[in-house]
KEKE-3310 file (N, C-alpha, C; in steps of 0.2 Angstrom, whole numbers, plus 5000, padded with zeros to 4 digits):
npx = (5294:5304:5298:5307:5321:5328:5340:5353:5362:5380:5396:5413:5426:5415:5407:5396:5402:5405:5405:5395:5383:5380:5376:5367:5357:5354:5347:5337:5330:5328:5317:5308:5304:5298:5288:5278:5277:5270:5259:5251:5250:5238:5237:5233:5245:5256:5255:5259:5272:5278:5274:5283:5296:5298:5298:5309:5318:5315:5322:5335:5337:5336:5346:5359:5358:5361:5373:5389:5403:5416:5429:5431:5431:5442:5450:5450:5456:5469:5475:5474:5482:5496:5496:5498:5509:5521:5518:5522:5536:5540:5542:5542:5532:5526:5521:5514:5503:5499:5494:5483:5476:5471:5465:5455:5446:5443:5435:5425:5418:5415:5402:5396:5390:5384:5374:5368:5362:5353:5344)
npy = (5559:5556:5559:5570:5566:5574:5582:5596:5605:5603:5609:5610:5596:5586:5589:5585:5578:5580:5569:5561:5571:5571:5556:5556:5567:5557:5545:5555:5560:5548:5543:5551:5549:5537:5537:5546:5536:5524:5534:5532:5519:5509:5497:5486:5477:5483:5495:5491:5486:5498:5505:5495:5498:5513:5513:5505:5515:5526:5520:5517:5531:5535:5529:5532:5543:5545:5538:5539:5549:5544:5550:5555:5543:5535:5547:5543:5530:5532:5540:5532:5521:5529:5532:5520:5516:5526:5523:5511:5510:5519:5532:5550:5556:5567:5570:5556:5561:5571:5566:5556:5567:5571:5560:5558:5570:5569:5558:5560:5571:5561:5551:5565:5569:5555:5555:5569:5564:5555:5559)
npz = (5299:5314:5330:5341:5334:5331:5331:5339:5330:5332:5338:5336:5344:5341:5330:5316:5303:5284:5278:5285:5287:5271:5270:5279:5274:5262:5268:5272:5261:5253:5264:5262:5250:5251:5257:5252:5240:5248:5253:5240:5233:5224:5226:5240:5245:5240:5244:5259:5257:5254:5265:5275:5271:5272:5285:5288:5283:5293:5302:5300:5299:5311:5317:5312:5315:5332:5331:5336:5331:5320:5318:5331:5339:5332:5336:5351:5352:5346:5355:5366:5362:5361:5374:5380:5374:5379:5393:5391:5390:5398:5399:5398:5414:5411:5399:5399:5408:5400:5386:5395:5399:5387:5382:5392:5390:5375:5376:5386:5377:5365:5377:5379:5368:5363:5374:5372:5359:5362:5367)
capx = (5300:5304:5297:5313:5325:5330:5346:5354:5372:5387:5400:5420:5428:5411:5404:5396:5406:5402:5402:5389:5379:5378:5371:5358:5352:5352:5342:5329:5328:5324:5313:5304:5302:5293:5282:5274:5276:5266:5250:5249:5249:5231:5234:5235:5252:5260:5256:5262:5279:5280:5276:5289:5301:5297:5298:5315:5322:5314:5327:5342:5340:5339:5353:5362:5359:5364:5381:5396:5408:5421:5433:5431:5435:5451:5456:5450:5460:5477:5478:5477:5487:5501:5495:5501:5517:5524:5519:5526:5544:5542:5545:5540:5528:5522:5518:5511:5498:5496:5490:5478:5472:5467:5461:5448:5442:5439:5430:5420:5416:5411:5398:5392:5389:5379:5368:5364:5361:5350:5339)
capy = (5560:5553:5562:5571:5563:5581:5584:5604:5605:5603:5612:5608:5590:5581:5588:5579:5576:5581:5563:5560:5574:5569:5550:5558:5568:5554:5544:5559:5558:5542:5541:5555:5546:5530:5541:5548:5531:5522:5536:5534:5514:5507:5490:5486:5473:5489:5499:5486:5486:5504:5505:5493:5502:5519:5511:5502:5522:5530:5516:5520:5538:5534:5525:5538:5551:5543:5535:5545:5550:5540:5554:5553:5536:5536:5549:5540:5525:5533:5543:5525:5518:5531:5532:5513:5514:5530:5520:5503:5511:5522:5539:5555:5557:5575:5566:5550:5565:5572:5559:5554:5570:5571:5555:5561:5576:5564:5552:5564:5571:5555:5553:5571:5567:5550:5557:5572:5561:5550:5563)
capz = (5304:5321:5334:5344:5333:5326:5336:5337:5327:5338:5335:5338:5340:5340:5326:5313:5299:5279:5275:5288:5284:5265:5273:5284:5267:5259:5271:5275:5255:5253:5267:5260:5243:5251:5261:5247:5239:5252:5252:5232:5228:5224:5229:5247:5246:5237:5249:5264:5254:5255:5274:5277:5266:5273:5293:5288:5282:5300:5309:5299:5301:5320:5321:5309:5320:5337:5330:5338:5326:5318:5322:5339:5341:5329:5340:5359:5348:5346:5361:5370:5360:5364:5383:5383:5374:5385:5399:5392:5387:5403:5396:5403:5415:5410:5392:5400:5409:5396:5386:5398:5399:5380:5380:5394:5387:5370:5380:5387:5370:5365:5381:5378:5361:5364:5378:5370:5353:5365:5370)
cpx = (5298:5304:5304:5319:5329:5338:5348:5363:5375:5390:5409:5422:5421:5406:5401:5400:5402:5399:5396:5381:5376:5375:5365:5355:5348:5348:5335:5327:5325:5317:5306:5299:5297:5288:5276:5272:5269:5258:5248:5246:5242:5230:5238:5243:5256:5261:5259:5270:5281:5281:5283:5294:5304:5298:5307:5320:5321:5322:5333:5343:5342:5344:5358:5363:5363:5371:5386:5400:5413:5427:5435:5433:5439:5453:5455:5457:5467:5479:5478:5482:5495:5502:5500:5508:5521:5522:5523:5534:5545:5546:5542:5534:5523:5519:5511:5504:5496:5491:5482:5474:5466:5464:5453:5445:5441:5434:5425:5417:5410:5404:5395:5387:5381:5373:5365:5359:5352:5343:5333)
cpy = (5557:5559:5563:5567:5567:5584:5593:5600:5604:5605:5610:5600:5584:5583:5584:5581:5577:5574:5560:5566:5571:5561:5554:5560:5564:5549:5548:5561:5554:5539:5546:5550:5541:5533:5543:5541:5526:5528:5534:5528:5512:5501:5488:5482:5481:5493:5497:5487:5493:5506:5501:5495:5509:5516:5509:5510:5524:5527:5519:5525:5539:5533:5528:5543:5551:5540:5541:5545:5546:5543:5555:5548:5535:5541:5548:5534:5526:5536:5537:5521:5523:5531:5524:5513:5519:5527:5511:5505:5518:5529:5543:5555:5561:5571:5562:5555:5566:5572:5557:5559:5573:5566:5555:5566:5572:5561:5555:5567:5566:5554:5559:5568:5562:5554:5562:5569:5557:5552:5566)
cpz = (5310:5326:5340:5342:5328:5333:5333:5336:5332:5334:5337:5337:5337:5334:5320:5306:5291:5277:5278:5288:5275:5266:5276:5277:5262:5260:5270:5266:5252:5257:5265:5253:5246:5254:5255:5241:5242:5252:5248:5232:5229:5225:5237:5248:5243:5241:5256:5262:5255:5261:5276:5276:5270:5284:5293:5286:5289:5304:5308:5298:5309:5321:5318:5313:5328:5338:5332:5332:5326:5321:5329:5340:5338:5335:5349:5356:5350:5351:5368:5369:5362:5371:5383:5380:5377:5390:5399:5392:5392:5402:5400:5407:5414:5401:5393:5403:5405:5389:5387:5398:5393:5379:5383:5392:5380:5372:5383:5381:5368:5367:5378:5373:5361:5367:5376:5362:5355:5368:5365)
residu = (UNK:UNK:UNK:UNK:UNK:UNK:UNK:UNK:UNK:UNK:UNK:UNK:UNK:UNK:UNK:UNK:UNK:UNK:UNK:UNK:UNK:UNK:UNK:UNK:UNK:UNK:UNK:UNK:UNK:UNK:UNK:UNK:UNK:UNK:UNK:UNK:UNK:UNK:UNK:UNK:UNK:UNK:UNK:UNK:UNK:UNK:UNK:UNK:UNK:UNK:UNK:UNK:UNK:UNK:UNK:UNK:UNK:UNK:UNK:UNK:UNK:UNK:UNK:UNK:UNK:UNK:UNK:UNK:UNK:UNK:UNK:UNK:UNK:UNK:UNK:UNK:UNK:UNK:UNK:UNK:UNK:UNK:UNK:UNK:UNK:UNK:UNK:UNK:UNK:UNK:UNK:UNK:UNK:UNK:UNK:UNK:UNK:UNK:UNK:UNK:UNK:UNK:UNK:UNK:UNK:UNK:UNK:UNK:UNK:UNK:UNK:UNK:UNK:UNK:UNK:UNK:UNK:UNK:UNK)
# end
């Protein structure tokens, strides 16, 4: 495993998502499998393949882990895209707030998210 690369759950909008849970599993599955791989084979090029194998699973669990949720950015996405047509077709302002105000608490999310991921 990668040293501090164990994040604590989150819970509410930035949670991680079933289908990203079922990916990480199946990384820290795979990377399990080369790890044992790599101490077994008796000839040194074999064993090189498995270290690289087994180093190239470390990455993409990292980078699995620190990706923001898809979720989040679909919904930073559409509350921009409403933000700009209640303010292109000048509709109410308590809306056009409104809005913005969910679009920052998303984005903040987001943020959160990363830097605690990052940590």
């Amino acid at each position: 495993m990668i040293p501090g690369s164990e994040a604590a759950p989150t819970r509410g909008v930035g949670a991680i998502t079933k289908r990203d849970r079922h990916r990480e599993a199946a990384l820290e599955r795979k990377l399990n499998e080369a790890q044992l791989r790599a101490s077994d084979p008796s000839f040194a090029r074999g064993k090189r393949r498995h270290v690289r194998e087994t180093r190239r699973y470390q990455r993409a669990l990292a980078v699995q882990r620190k990706r923001p949720q898809s979720v989040l950015n679909a919904v930073a996405f559409c509350l921009g895209a409403l933000l700009l047509l209640v303010i292109y077709f000048s509709t109410s302002w308590t809306v056009a707030l409104t809005l913005l105000g969910l679009l920052l608490i998303d984005l903040r999310a987001i943020r959160r998210r990363r830097r605690k991921m990052r940590d």
